[in-house]
C-alpha positions in Angstrom: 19.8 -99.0 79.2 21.6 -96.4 77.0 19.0 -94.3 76.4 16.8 -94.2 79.2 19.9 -94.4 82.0 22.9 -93.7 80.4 22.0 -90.6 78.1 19.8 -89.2 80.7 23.2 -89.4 83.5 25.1 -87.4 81.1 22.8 -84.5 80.6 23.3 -81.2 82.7 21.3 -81.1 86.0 19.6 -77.8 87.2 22.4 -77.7 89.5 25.2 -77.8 86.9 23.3 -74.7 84.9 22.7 -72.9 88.1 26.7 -73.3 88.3 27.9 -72.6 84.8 25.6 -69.3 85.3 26.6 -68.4 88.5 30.3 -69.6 88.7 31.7 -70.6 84.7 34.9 -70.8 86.5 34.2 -73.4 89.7 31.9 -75.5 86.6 34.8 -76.0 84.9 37.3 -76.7 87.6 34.4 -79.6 88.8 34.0 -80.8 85.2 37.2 -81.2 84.8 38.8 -82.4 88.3 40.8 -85.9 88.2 39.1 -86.7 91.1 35.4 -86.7 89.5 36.4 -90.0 87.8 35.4 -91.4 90.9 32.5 -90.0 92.2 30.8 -88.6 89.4 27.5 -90.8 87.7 28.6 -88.7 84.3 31.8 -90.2 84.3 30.4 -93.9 84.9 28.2 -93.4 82.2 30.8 -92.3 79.4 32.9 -95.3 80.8 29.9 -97.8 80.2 28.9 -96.6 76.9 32.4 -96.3 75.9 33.1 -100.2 76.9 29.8 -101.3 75.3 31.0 -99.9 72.1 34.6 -100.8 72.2 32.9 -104.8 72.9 29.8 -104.6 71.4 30.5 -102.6 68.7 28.6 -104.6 65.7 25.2 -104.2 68.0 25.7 -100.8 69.5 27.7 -98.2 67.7 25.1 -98.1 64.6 21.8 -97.4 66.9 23.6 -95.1 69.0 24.8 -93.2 66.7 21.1 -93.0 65.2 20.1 -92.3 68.6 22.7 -89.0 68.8 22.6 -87.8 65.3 18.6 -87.9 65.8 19.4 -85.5 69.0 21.5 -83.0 66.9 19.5 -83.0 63.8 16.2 -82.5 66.0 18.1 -79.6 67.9 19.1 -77.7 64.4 15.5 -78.1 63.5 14.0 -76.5 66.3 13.5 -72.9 66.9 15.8 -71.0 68.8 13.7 -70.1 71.5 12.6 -73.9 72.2 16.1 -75.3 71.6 17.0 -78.2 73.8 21.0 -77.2 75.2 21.3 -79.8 77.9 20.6 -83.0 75.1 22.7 -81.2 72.4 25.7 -81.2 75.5 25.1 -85.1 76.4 25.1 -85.9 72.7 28.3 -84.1 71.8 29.7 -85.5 75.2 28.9 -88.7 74.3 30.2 -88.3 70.8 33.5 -86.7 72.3 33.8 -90.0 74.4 33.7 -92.2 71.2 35.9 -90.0 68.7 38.8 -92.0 69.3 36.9 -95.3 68.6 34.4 -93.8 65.8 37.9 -91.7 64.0 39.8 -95.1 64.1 36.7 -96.3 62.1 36.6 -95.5 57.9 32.6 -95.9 57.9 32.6 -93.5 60.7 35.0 -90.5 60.3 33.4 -89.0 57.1 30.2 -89.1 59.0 31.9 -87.8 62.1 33.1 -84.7 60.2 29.8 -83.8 58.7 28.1 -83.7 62.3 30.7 -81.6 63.4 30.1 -79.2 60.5 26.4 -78.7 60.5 25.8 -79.2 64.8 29.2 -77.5 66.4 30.7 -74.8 64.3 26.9 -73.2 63.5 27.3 -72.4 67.4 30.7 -70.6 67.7 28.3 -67.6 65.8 26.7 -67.5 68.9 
């Protein structure tokens, strides 16, 4: 369920890229409207991966983890030219959804830091 229906839900659609590309502004303002809570599948993803972790936590929060750092490690391996964006956003997006949760978490925050090191701050070169 996660990663077949919830991952793919967070990831950028055509239509979001053609957006961020066309309009950065009106992307934002839609990403970030109170009123998206409601209506947007994104949202009800984050919301169901962030309750399965917060109640499930033993049985979900290691795999999914795997499951994103997997993402991020496979994106700084690839090529530049063949680099996957959209699955590097819905990783980060669902690891920005958790950070409360994973930060609260000893096991968790050392290995939260390290991500951000080697997948986020490579790009601000960019």
């Amino acid at each position: 369920l996660l990663y077949k229906v919830c991952f793919p839900t967070l990831c950028l659609t055509a239509e979001d890229i053609e957006l961020f590309e066309g309009d950065p502004h009106e992307f934002v303002h839609r990403q970030n409207s109170p009123l998206a809570d409601f209506y947007d599948p994104r949202m009800s993803a984050i919301t169901l991966i962030t309750d399965l972790v917060k109640h499930r936590g033993k049985d979900v929060t290691q795999p999914l983890l795997g499951f994103l750092t997997e993402i991020l490690h496979r994106y700084n391996s690839t090529a530049d030219d063949a680099k996957n964006h959209v699955e590097k956003d819905a990783a980060l997006l669902a690891l920005g959804s958790l950070s409360d949760y994973l930060l609260s978490k000893k096991k968790f925050a050392g290995e939260l830091e390290g991500m951000m090191v080697t997948s986020v701050y490579p790009d601000f070169n960019s």
